[in-house]
C-alpha positions, 0 to 999 in steps of 0.5 A: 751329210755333214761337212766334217764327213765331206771333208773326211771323205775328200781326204780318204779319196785323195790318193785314190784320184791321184793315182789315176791324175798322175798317169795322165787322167784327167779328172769329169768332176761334174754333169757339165764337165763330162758334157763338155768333154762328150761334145767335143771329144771326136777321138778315142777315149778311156773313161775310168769309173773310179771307186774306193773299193778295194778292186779299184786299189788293187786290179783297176787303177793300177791295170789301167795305169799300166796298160797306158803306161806300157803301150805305144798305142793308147786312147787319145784322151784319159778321162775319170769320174769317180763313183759315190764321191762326182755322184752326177758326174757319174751319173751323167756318164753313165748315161753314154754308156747307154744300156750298159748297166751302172758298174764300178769300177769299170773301164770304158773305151769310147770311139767317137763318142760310142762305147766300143769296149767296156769292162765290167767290175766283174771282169776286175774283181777276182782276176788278176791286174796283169790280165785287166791289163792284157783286156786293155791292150787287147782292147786298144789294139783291135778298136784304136 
């Protein structure tokens, strides 16, 4: 690809990846940062699949930064990757998720390294945020 659709596509995804920045996610950029954060992550976790469709706009983002926004009980860390732009951070993502198909966006929570709820891109696309969002809190409620 060339450098000016690289920067083109940096600058379209900006607002996107801030979104999510904003409200405490912290941003698995590359296949070593997601190992990183694996190895050493003993906690519980909220992994979002970022994308740059439209559900991810409209139903994931804000569902997700709601959900953590609004509750007092929530993962101890917030983490993102994001699909088609970190493609091997993706990737290697993913790979935790282990027989879960590759979905984006989607939503995973992770318990001690293990995917203890997860939310496919459709249980997002066609529902409403506010009940993407009530899927999380139910989530965190009953696997936190």
């Amino acid at each position: 690809m060339s450098m000016a659709y690289e920067e083109y596509m940096k600058q379209m995804v900006k607002p996107m990846r801030e979104e999510l920045v904003r409200a405490g996610f912290e941003e698995l950029l590359t296949a070593e940062d997601v190992n990183e954060f694996m190895s050493q992550n003993n906690e519980s976790a909220l992994v979002v699949v970022n994308s740059v469709c439209g559900c991810a706009a409209g139903l994931a983002r804000p569902a997700a930064t709601q959900a953590v926004i609004n509750t007092e009980k929530k993962p101890d860390r917030l983490v993102t990757v994001f699909a088609g732009q970190d493609k091997e951070a993706t990737a290697q993502m993913r790979e935790f998720f282990g027989e879960i198909p590759p979905s984006s966006p989607s939503m995973a929570l992770i318990k001690g390294g293990e995917v203890v709820h997860f939310i496919h891109r459709h249980d997002i696309e066609d529902h409403a945020m506010e009940t993407i969002m009530e899927n999380l809190l139910t989530a965190f409620d009953e696997k936190l």
